[in-house]
Every structure is written in C-alpha cells, then in structure tokens.
C-alpha positions as CSV (number, residue, x, y, z in Angstrom):
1,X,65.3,-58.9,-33.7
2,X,61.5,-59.6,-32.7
3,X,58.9,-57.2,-32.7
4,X,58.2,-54.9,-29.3
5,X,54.5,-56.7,-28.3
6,X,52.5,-54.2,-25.8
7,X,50.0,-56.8,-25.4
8,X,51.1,-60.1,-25.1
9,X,47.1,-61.6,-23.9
10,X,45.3,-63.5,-27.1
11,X,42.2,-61.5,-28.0
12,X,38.9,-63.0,-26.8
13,X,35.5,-62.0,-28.0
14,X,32.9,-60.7,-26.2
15,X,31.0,-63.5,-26.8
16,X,34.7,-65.9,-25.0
17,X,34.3,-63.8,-22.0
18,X,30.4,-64.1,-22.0
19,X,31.0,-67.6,-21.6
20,X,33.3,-67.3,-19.3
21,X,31.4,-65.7,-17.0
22,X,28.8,-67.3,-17.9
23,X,30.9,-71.2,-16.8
24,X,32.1,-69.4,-13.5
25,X,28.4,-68.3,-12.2
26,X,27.4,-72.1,-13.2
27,X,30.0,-73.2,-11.1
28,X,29.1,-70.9,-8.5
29,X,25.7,-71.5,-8.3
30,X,26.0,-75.1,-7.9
31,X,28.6,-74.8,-5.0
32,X,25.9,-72.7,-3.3
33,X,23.6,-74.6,-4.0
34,X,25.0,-77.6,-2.5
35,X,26.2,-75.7,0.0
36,X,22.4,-74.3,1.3
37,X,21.0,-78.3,0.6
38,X,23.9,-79.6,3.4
39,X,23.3,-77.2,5.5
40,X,19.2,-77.7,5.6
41,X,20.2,-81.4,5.9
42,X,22.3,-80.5,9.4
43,X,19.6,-78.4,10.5
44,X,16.7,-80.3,9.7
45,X,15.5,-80.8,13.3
46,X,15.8,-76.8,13.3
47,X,13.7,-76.6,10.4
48,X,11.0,-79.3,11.0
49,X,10.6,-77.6,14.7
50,X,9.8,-74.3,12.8
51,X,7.5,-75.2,10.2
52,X,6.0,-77.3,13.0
53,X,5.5,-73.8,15.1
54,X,4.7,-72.4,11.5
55,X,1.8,-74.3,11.5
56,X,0.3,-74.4,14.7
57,X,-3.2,-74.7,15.3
C-alpha cells in the first residue's frame, strides 16, 4: 500500500522561483515593450505633430 502524500508539488528553492519570476517579468517586459514601439509607429504622425507643437518658436 503506498504512502498517504499531502503534498504532491516537487520542492523548489527560493532561488527556482526567483528565476521564475524573474523569466516571467523578462517576458513581460519585452511584450510591453514591443507593444509601446508598435503603437508609437501607428501614431507617429500624432507624435511628430506634438513634438512639432513642443517645439514651437
């Protein structure tokens, strides 16, 4: 007869769920920041009409 298991996760270190975390804010960063660099790309006239006003003599 087996053994009654409470846990049945593996054990991870802190230093496994540091890097964890770590790998999912990577991934989360660079999905924002392709996200903000396509969306200054459609609004580009936007932008370059503001910094033009930005600038004004």
């Amino acid at each position: 007869m087996p053994v009654y298991q409470t846990r049945k996760r593996k054990y991870t270190s802190r230093k496994e769920r540091v890097q964890r975390s770590n790998r999912f804010l990577r991934i989360l960063a660079t999905f924002a920041v392709v996200g903000l660099v396509a969306l200054a790309f459609f609004r580009r006239k936007n932008i370059l009409n503001w910094v033009e006003t930005y600038f004004m003599d």
